[in-house]
Short mmCIF file of the C-alpha atoms (twelve columns), coordinates in Angstrom:
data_MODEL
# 
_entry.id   MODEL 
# 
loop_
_atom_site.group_PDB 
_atom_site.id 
_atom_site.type_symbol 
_atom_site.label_atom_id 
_atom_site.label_alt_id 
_atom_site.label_comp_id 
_atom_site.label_asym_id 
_atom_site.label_seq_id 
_atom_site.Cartn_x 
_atom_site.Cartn_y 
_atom_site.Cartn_z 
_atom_site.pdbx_PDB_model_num 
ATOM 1  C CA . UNK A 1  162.661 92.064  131.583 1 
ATOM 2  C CA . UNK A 2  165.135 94.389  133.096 1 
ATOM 3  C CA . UNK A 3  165.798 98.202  132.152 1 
ATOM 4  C CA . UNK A 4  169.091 97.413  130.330 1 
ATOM 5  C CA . UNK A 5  166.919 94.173  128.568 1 
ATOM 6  C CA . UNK A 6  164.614 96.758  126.717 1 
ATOM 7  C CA . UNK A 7  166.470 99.383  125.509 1 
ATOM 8  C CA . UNK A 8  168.918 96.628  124.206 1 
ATOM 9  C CA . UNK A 9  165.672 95.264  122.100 1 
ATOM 10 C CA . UNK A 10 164.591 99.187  121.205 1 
ATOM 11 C CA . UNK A 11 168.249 99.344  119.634 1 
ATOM 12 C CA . UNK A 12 168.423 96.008  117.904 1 
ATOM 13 C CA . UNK A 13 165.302 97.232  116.225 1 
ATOM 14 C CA . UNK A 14 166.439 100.902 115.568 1 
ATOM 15 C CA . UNK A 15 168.893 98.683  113.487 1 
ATOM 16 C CA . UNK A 16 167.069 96.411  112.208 1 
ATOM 17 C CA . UNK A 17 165.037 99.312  110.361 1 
ATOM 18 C CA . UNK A 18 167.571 101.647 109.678 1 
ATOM 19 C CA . UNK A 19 169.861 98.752  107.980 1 
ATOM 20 C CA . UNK A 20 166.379 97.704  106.126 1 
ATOM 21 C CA . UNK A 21 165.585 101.184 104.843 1 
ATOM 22 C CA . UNK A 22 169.167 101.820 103.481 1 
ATOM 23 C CA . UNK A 23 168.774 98.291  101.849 1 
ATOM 24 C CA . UNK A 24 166.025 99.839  99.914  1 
ATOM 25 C CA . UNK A 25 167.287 103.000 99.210  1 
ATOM 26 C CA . UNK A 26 170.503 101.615 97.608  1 
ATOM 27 C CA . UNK A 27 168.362 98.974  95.606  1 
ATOM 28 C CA . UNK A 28 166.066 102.026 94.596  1 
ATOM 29 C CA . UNK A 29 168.852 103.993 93.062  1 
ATOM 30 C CA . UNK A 30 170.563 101.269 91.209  1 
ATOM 31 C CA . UNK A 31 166.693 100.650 89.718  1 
ATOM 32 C CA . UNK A 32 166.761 103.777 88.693  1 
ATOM 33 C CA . UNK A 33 169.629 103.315 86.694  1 
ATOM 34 C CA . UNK A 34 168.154 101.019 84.658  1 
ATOM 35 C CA . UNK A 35 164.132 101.594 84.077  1 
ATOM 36 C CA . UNK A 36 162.061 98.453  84.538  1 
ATOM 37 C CA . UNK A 37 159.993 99.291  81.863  1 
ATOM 38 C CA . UNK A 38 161.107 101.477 78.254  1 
ATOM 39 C CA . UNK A 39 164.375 101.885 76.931  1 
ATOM 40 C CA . UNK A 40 166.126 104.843 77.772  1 
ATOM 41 C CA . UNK A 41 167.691 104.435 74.022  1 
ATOM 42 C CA . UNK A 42 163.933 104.709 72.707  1 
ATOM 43 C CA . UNK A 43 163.947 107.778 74.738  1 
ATOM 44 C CA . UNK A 44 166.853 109.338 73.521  1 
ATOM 45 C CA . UNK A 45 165.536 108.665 69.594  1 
ATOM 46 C CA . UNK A 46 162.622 110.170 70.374  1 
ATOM 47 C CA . UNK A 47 163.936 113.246 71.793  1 
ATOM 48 C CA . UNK A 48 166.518 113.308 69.069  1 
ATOM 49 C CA . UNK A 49 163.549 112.620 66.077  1 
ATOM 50 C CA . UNK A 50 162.071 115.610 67.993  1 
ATOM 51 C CA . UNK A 51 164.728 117.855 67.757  1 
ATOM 52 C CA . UNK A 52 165.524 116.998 63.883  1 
ATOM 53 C CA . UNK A 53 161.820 117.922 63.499  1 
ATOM 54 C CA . UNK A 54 162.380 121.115 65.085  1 
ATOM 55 C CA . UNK A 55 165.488 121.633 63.260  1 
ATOM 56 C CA . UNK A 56 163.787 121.361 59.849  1 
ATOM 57 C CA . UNK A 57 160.950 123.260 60.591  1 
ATOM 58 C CA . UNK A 58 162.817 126.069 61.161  1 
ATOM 59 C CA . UNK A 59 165.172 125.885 57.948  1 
ATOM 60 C CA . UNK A 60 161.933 125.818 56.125  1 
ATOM 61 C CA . UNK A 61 160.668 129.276 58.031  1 
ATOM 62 C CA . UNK A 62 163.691 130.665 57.341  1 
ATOM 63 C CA . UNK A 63 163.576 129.796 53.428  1 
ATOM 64 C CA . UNK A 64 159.778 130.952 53.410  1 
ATOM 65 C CA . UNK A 65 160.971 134.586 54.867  1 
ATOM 66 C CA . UNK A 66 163.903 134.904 52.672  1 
ATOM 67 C CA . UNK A 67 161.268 133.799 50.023  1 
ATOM 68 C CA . UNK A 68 159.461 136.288 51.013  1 
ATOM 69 C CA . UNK A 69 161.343 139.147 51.648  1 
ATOM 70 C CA . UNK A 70 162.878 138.866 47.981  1 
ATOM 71 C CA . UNK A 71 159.338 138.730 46.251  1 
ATOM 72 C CA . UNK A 72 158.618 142.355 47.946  1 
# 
């Protein structure tokens, strides 16, 4: 195998990994996109049925205060 033989081969495979990694990466961020596994609408409820929670918790502080505050 001459000089010009191998680094011809050490290219071709410089490409053949770089053109496989970016492959992946491309796939990878389209995936994660889109979860395999969940919905990102059940995750969105969720976080919203959270919030609501939150929401009403604090309306309820606030009537208890006022509550308070007029009883003294």
């Amino acid at each position: 195998m001459t000089n010009s033989m191998f680094w011809n081969e050490v290219i071709n495979w410089f490409f053949l990994i770089g053109s496989t990694g970016g492959f992946i990466y491309i796939v990878t961020l389209s995936l994660d996109k889109n979860p395999w596994f969940g919905d990102n609408d059940v995750d969105r409820d969720i976080a919203h049925n959270e919030r609501k929670k939150a929401q009403r918790l604090f309306k309820e502080q606030k009537k208890a205060l006022k509550a308070a505050t007029k009883r003294a």
